[in-house]
C-alpha positions, 0 to 999 in steps of 0.5 A: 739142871732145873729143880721141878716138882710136880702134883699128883694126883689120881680117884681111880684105882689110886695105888695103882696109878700112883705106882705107875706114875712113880715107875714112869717118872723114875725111868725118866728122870732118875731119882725122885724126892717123894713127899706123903701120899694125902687122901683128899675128898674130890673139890668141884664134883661128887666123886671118890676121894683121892690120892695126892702128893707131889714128887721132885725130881731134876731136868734139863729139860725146857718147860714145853717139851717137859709137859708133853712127857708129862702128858706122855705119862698121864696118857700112859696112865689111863688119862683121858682128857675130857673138856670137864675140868673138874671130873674124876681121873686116873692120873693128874700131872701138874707142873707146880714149879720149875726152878724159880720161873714166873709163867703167867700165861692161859695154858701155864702158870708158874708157880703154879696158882693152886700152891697157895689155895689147896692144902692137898697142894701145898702140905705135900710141896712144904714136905718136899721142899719146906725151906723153898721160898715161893718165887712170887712172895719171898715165904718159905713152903713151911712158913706158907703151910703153917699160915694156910687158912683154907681147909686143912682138915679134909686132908689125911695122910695115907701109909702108902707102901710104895714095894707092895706088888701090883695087884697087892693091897696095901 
């Protein structure tokens, strides 16, 4: 079983999707180590703020037909793909790491680049997975997170209350 985690992330009736992606993610891949959800203003455009984290979870799964489910679930989120880049969304699946594969291709990169760059990224993964060595530079996720010099203070925990019904605010 690869060990796999993901970055989430959603600025369009956050609670709502995060709910979704949790529950779709369960039914597929069973038990999930879920890390704090971070609310983080919206980086390259002017848009509400969001909601991120990032969830690890066990597949045996080869990495292509892996991002098709993930892409499965985002749609069934309400994703819509635009050719923005940087644009708001309901859901955001990122494949951060797979086991310890090294990818550096045009449409993957494994681990993935952001880690190292975004404290909405990496906070959530040191979280999760804080003793995990990164599979490029030998450092741990804490020790990674502890020398992060980008901007850490855009970055707020959230009490988010993963039972409250849908349709209930939290």
């Amino acid at each position: 079983m690869a060990e796999i985690f993901l970055s989430i992330g959603s600025n369009i009736e956050r609670e709502r999707h995060l709910r979704a992606v949790h529950a779709a993610l369960e039914d597929s891949f069973g038990d999930l180590t879920l890390s704090s959800v971070y609310e983080t203003a919206a980086v390259g455009f002017d848009g509400d703020d969001f909601y991120n984290m990032v969830i690890a979870l066990q597949s045996q799964q080869p990495v292509a037909s892996l991002l098709e489910q993930l892409h499965r679930i985002e749609i069934l989120c309400g994703r819509l793909r635009s050719s923005e880049r940087f644009s708001p969304r309901t859901m955001d699946i990122d494949l951060l790491l797979y086991d310890d594969l090294i990818v550096d291709e045009k449409e993957l990169q494994l681990p993935r680049h952001e880690i190292l760059h975004y404290a909405f990224v990496l906070a959530p993964l040191a979280e999760v997975a804080g003793e995990r060595c990164h599979p490029q530079n030998g450092l741990s996720y804490s020790q990674l997170w502890q020398d992060f010099r980008g901007d850490k203070t855009g970055l707020k925990k959230v009490d988010f209350n993963w039972t409250t019904a849908k349709g209930e605010s939290d």
